[in-house]
Steps between C-alpha positions, in 0.01 A plus 500: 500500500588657190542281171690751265251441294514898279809553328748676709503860264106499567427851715194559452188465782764317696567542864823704574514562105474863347517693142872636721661119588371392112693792396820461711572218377476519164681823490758347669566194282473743209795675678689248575519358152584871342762525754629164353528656169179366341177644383180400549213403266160606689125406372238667731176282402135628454266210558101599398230484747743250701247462777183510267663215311530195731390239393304317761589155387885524480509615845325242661695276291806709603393485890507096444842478386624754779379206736183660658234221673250425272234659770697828423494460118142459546404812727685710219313335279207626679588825604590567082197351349170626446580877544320781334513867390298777367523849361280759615481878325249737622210220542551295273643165595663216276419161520721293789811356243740173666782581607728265336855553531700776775553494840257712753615871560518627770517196674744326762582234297476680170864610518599169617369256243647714250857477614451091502354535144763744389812287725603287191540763263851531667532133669463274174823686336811486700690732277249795497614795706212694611350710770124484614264759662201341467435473100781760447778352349841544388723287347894569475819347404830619519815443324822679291329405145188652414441228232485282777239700722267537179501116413457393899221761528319402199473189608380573822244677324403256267470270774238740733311525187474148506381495874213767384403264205455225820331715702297729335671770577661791253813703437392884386791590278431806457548549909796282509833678478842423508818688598889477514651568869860558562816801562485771277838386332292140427282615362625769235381464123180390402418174714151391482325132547328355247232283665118407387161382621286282255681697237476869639815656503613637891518897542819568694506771717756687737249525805256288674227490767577196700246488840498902513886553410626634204798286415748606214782381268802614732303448840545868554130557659488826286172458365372388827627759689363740230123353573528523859597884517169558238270278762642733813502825272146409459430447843695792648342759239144350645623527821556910443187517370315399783757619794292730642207277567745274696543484857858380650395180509340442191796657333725157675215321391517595116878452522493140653210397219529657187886544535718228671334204343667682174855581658478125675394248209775273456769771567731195582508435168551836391576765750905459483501617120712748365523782802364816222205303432436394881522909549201564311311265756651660789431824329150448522437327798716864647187707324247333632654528865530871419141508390335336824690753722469803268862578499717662205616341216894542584438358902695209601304177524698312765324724800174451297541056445578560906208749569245239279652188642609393164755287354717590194413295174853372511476393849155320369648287303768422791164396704332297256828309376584427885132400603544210117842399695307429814228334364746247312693437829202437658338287263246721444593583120492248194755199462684656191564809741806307642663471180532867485630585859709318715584497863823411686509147611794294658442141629820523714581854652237773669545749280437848562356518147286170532379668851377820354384329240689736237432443103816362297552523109484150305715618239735775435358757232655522149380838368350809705155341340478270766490748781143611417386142599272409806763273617808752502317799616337364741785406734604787557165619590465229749800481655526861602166403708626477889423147574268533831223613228562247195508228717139576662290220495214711417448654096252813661763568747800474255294730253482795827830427628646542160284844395609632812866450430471624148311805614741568754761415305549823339 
């Protein structure tokens, strides 16, 4: 039975959680608010040595007011206690030292204790906006007056400092950045946040890493698009290098390892940017199909994705955004999922829509900004599905059925 224990935003080492549902959603409330007119004040945290740093004792005491059987508290109590390490270089050996605070790498329930230890970092104060992957954080708040955003966020801030003070853990300031997110037109002139940790001034940037993602200032996925071309330039240039080592099959091989995991990382998120940037992707993933089958520079690709069995990028991200609808109307996706997409339901009438199960839009968009949200574009990507194959009870046979009709598609 589940007890709800983790706070709802938590993603990370969760079942049915990823790096891309953490990411949908908080791209999408970020979207929704700009699309409201508002910016958004953003804090992406840097915690040290998070899972070096627990502290053994405030767990256990923490495991005790989450309501675990004293028999529980106790086995924890065992299975942390009395551990040891030591350094070896060459052959020499240190001395075994305690282990006194951290939870076990590389364990099973490693990952797990921290997420109770971490939980009321975001539980205990009900007006702090943040998203968790693990001990990645980011805090946000939106609104029309940047005044406003600064003094909320600071005192967020000044608050998790607090809860570090508690529990032995630290802020590194120097890590921690902060950044202003709205339109273009919002954001013209010189608008920066002012925030601080223990007296250290915030550096604001105009990009961020956030779980692999480069996020920006106008949500434009520039930058990120930027780093993934490098990563398959990289790739494709090794790829040349070593063609004519390949056999047929290793060539497939190289593409499905070194290269798809780059064009398919979160490309939900991403993948409906601005269409010039999306053609330097497709650009690339066109060379390397010319590459594999030794054809000219200036042949058409769509006999070559057919000849190689491959789908387009852009049809990629159709699969990948259709397989996170699935999994959320099959309960196979995280609660705050079903905020962002919604299906028909009626109580009274058999609808054709409720039937097919068809996505609807919870609100009407304000600006064109809101189009590039999971929840807009991904009706239309849905509902253009023929219904015999989104309605299979089975996700591995919805994943073939669908390929196939993408790949045949065209």
């Amino acid at each position: 039975m589940s007890t709800n224990i983790l706070h709802k935003t938590q993603s990370g080492f969760r079942k049915q959680h990823s790096c891309q549902t953490s990411l949908t959603r908080l791209i999408d409330t970020w979207i929704k608010y700009i699309d409201n007119g508002k910016l958004i004040g953003t804090v992406f945290l840097d915690l040290k040595k998070t899972f070096d740093l627990v502290d053994h004792k405030n767990l256990l005491y923490k495991l005790k007011l989450y309501h675990f059987s004293l028999k529980t508290v106790l086995l924890f109590t065992s299975y942390l206690s009395n551990r040891k390490q030591q350094v070896k270089v060459g052959n020499v050996q240190s001395e075994f030292m305690e282990i006194k605070s951290g939870v076990p790498q590389g364990s099973i329930l490693g990952p797990l204790l921290f997420l109770i230890f971490i939980n009321d970092i975001a539980c205990s104060c009900p007006d702090l906006n943040i998203d968790l992957y693990a001990d990645d954080s980011t805090l946000f708040k939106s609104d029309t007056e940047l005044s406003k955003i600064e003094s909320h966020l600071q005192s967020n801030l000044d608050y998790i400092s607090k809860w570090c003070t508690y529990n032995n853990m630290a802020l590194h300031p120097q890590k921690t950045k902060c950044m202003i997110i709205g339109s273009k037109q919002k954001l013209r002139g010189d608008k920066h946040l002012t925030l601080k940790v223990n007296d250290n001034i915030l550096e604001n940037v105009r990009s961020q890493k956030v779980l692999g993602v480069y996020i920006d200032c106008n949500l434009s996925w520039h930058t990120h698009i930027d780093f993934v071309c490098k990563n398959l330039n990289n790739k494709i240039s090794l790829l040349k290098h070593i063609l004519y080592y390949l056999t047929d099959e290793m060539k497939q091989m190289f593409y499905n390892a070194y290269l798809v995991p780059i064009f398919d990382y979160c490309c939900t998120v991403w993948g409906k940017s601005n269409k010039n940037y999306i053609n330097k992707v497709n650009n690339l993933q066109k060379r390397a199909a010319r590459l594999i089958l030794h054809k000219p520079v200036r042949t058409p690709t769509h006999g070559l994705f057919k000849q190689l069995k491959w789908l387009s990028f852009s049809d990629r991200c159709k699969y990948h955004t259709s397989i996170l609808v699935y999994k959320t109307l099959n309960n196979m996706a995280p609660l705050y999922m079903t905020d962002i997409v919604s299906f028909s339901k009626n109580g009274h009438y058999s609808l054709r829509s409720v039937k097919h199960n068809d996505l609807v839009l919870k609100k009407k968009p304000n600006t064109q900004f809101f189009k590039d949200s999971f929840s807009y574009y991904s009706l239309s990507i849905w509902n253009e599905i023929p219904s015999n194959i989104r309605n299979f009870p089975s996700i591995q046979s919805f994943k073939s059925l669908y390929r196939n009709f993408l790949f045949n598609k065209n």
